[in-house]
C-alpha positions in Angstrom: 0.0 0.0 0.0 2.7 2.7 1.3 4.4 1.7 -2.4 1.2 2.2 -4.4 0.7 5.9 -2.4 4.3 6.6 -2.4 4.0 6.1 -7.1 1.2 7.8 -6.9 2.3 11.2 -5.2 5.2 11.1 -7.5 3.2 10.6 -10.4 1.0 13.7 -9.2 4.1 15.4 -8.2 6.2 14.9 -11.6 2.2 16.2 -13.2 1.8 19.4 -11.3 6.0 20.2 -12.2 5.5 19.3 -15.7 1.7 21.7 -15.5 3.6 24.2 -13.7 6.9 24.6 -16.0 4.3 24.8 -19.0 2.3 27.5 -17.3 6.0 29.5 -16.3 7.0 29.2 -20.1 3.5 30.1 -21.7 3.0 32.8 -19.3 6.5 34.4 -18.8 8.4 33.6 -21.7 5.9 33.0 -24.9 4.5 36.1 -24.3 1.8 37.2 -27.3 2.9 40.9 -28.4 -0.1 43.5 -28.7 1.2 43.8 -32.7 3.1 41.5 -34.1 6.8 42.8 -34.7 6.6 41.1 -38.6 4.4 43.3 -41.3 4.0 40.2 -43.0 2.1 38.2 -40.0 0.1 41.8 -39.4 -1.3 41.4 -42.8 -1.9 37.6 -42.9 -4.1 38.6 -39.4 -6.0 41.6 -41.3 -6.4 39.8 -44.2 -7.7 36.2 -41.9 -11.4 37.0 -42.9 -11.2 37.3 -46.3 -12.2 34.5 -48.6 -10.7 34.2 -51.7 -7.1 35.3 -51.2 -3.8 33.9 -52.2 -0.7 33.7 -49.6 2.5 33.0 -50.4 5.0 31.3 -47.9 8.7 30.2 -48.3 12.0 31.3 -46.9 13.2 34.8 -48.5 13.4 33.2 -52.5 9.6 33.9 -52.2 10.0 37.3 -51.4 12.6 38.6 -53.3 11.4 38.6 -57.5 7.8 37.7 -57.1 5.4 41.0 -57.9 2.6 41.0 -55.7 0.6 43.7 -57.9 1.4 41.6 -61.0 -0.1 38.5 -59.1 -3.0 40.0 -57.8 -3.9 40.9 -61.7 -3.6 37.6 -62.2 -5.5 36.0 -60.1 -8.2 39.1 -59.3 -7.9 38.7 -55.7 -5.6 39.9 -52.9 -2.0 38.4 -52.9 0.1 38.5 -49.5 3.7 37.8 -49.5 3.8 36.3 -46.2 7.6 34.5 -46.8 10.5 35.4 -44.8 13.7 32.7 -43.5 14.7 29.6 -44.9 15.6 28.4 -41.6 12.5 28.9 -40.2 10.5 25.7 -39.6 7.6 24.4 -42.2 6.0 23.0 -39.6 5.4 25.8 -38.0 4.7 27.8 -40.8 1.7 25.3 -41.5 0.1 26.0 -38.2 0.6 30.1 -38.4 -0.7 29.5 -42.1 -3.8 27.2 -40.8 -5.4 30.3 -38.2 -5.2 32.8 -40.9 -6.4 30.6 -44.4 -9.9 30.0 -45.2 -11.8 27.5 -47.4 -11.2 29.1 -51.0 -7.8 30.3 -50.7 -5.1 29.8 -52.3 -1.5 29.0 -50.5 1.5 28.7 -53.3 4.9 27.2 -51.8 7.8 27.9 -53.2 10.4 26.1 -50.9 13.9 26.4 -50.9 15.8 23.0 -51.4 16.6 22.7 -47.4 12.8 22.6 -46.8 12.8 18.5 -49.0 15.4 17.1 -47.1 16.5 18.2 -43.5 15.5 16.4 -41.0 13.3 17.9 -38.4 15.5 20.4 -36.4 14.8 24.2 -34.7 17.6 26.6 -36.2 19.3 28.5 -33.3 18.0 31.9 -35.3 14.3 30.8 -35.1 14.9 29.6 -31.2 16.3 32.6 -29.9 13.6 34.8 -31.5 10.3 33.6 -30.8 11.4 35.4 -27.1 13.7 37.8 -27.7 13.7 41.1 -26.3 11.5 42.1 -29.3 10.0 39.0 -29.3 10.5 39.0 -32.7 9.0 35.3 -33.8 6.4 35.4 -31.1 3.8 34.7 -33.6 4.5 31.8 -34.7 4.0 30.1 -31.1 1.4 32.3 -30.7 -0.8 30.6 -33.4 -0.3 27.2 -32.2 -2.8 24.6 -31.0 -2.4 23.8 -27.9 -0.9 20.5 -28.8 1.7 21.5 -30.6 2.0 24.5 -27.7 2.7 21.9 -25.6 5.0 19.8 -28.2 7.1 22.7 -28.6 7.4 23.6 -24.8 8.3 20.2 -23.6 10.1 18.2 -26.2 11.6 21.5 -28.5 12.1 24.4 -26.6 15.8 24.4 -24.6 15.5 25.3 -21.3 18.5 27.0 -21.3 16.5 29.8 -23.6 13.7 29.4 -21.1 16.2 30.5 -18.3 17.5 33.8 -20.6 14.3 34.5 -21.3 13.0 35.1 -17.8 15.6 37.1 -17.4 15.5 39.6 -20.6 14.8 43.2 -19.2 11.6 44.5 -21.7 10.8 48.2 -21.1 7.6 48.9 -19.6 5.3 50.3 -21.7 1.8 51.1 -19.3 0.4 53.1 -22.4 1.5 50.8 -25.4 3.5 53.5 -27.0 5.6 51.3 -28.8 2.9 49.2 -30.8 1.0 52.3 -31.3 4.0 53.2 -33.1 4.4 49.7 -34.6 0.8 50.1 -36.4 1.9 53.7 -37.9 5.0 52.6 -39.5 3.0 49.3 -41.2 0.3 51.9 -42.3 2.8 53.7 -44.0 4.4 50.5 -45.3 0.7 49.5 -46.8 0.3 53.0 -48.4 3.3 52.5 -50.5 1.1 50.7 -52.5 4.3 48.9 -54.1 5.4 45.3 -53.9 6.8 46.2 -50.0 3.0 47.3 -49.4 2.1 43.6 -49.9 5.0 41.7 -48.2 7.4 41.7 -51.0 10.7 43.5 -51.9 11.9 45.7 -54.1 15.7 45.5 -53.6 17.4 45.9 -56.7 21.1 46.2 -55.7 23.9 46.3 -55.6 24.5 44.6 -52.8 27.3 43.0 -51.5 27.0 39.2 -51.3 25.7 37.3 -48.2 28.3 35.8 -45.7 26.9 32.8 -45.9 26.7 32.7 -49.5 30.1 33.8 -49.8 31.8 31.5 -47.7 30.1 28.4 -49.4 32.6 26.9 -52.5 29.9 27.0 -55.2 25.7 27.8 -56.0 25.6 24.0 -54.9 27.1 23.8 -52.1 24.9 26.6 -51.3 21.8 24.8 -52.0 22.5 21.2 -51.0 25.5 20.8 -48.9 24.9 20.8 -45.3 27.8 20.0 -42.8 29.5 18.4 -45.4 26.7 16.3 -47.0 25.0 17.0 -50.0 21.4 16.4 -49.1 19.1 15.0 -52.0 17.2 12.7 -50.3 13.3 13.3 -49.5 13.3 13.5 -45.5 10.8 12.1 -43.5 10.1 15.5 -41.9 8.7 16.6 -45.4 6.5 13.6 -45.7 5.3 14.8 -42.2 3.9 18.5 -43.5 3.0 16.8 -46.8 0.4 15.3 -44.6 0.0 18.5 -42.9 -0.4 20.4 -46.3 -2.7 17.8 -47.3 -5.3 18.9 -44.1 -5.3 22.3 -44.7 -6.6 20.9 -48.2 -9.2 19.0 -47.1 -10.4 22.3 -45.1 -10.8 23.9 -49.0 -7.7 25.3 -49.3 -5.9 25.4 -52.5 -2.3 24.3 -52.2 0.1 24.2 -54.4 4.0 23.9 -53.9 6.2 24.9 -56.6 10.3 25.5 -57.4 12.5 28.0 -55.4 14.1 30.4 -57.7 18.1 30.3 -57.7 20.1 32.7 -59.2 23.5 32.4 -61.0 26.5 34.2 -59.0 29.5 35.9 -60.1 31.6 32.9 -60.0 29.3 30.4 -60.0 26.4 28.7 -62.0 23.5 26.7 -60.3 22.9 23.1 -61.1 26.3 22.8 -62.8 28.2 20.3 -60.9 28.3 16.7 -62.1 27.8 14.8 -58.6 24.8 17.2 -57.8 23.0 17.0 -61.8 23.4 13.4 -61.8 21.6 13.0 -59.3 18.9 16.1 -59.2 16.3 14.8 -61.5 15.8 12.0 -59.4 15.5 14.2 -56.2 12.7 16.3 -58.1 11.1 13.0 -59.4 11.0 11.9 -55.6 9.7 15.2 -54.4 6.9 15.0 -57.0 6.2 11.9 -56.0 5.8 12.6 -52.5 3.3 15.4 -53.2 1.5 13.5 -56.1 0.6 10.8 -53.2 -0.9 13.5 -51.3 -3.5 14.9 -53.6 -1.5 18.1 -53.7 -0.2 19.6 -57.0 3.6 20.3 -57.3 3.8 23.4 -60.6 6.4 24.2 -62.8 9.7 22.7 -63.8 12.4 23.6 -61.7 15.2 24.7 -64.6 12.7 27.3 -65.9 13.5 29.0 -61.9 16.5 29.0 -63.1 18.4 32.7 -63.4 21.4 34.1 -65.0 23.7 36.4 -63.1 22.5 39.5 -64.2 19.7 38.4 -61.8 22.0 38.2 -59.0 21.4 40.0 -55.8 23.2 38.8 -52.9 22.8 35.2 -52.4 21.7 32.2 -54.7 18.2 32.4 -53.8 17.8 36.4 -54.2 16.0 37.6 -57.5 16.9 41.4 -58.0 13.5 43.4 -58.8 14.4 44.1 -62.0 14.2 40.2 -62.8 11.1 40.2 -61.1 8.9 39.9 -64.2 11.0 37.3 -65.2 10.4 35.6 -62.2 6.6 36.2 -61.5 5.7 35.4 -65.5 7.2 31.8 -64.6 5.1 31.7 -61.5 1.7 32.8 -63.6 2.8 30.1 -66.6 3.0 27.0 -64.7 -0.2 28.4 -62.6 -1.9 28.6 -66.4 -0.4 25.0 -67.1 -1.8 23.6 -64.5 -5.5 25.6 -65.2 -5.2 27.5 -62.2 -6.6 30.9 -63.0 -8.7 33.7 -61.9 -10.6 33.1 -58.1 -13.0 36.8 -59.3 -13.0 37.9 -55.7 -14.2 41.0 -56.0 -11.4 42.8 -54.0 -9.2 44.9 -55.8 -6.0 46.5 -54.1 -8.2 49.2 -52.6 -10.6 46.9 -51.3 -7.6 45.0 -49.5 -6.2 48.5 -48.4 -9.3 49.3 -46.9 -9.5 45.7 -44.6 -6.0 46.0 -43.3 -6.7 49.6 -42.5 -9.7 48.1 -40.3 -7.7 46.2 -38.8 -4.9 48.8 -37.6 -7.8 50.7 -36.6 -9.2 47.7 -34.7 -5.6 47.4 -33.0 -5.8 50.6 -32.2 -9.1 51.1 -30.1 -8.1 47.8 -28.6 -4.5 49.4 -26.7 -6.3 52.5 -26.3 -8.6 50.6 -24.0 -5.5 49.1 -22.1 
């Protein structure tokens, strides 16, 4: 008896630790900003209850070339840029995607390499900024089900960033000056009314080239070589947010996942070394395979995301704007290919203006009332 009280009082012991370290990090360390520090998320919120709009969601290849305006034509409804890091996790791009899509949309993927085959793995970049003094990548725990909340928490999240966290000094801020201030500079941002307006760039260069991209010995190492692998094998972790992908779908999503767009360097040429080209069209077949078994639709051919170096901005995966038609007129033929055409929303650029200035003005009353 004393054996079966003594398991279970540790049992309910280890429980209310476990209950209590969750409620510590969700409380004091995954703190959910008044306004988001990313534009991008601040327009995917604003634009949450529209039906009929088309996101866009990679690392930074999907924001650097692709012409929001020109897309919007296209498809006659509202077209956010919502990409930003490669390094950033899909996974959790899914579920940030999953609060803010509706039944009718359209969600276009156009993934970097990395995102096919690493294996399942939180870069130290996206780690340390979901509560950073900014927290900077709050929203993507924010938007989390509670599930995968927890699954982060417990089994992702190192404690020895729960530790520094605590311990970050954040300025107090009683009348929320600093998100008031947040709202006015992504108001300006909107009314731009350029690419940058819809979460897009416009750099154009020159620039001088990435670190990163600099210190890697060729385009393909740059795309495929990690810690001294080349990495053309479909990971399991893919076939994971296939599956994920493949939900949103069922919920009347349209998703489609199509070819980053690499750009020629100085030095080097993309897709020009024998070990990497000899085996690359399998690698593609196995991704298309992998999304063919899903029900999803893969677009495009990846050699016509191919671009010279007069495209070259400062890394492998950077488009300069002036390439940009280049870039978004291979997006809109493989979206004609594949019969994927006007959704005739309705909205228009000013109608879209008009919602996410509804919503800054929502934000607004809401901190005035704090």
């Amino acid at each position: 008896m004393r054996a079966t009280s003594f398991l279970f009082s540790a049992v309910l012991m280890l429980t209310l630790l476990v209950l209590g370290y969750v409620y510590l990090v969700d409380r004091f360390v995954l703190i959910e900003r008044a306004v988001p520090f990313d534009y991008k998320h601040f327009l995917l919120q604003a634009s949450a209850d529209i039906d009929g709009k088309v996101v866009i969601d990679s690392g930074s290849n999907g924001s650097h070339g692709l012409n929001a305006i020109a897309l919007s034509d296209y498809f006659d409804a509202p077209v956010v840029i919502a990409s930003d890091v490669g390094s950033y996790p899909l996974r959790k791009k899914i579920f940030r995607l999953s609060a803010t899509l509706n039944k009718g949309d359209v969600l276009i993927l156009p993934l970097e390499w990395d995102y096919y085959s690493r294996p399942e793995y939180l870069s130290a970049r996206f780690v340390e900024g979901v509560a950073n003094k900014n927290l900077q990548l709050a929203h993507y725990i924010n938007d989390l089900s509670w599930a995968e909340k927890l699954r982060f928490i417990l089994t992702e999240y190192p404690f020895r960033n729960v530790f520094e966290s605590i311990f970050i000094l954040r300025q107090n801020d009683p009348q929320n000056i600093w998100p008031k201030r947040r709202l006015d500079k992504f108001e300006q941002r909107l009314f731009l009314g350029n690419n940058q307006s819809f979460g897009g760039t416009e750099r154009d260069g020159p620039e001088d080239m990435n670190f990163i991209a600099a210190f890697a010995k060729s385009c393909d190492d740059y795309l495929f070589e990690r810690d001294g692998r080349v990495l053309l094998q479909v990971s399991e972790t893919f076939r994971e947010n296939v599956e994920l992908l493949r939900t949103l779908a069922e919920r009347g999503v349209l998703v489609y996942l199509t070819w980053p767009a690499v750009v020629d360097g100085p030095q080097s040429r993309c897709y020009s070394e024998p070990l990497i080209s000899q085996q690359l069209e399998r690698y593609v077949s196995a991704i298309r395979a992998v999304v063919d078994d899903a029900g999803l639709q893969m677009l495009g051919d990846f050699r016509d995301n191919h671009f010279p170096v007069q495209c070259f901005l400062n890394t492998y995966y950077h488009v300069r704007w002036t390439c940009a038609s280049l870039r978004t007129g291979v997006l809109i033929a493989s979206l004609k290919a594949a019969n994927v055409g006007s959704l005739k929303t309705g909205y228009d650029l000013g109608n879209f203006q008009a919602e996410v200035v509804k919503a800054l003005n929502e934000r607004r009353r809401e901190l005035s009332k704090d």
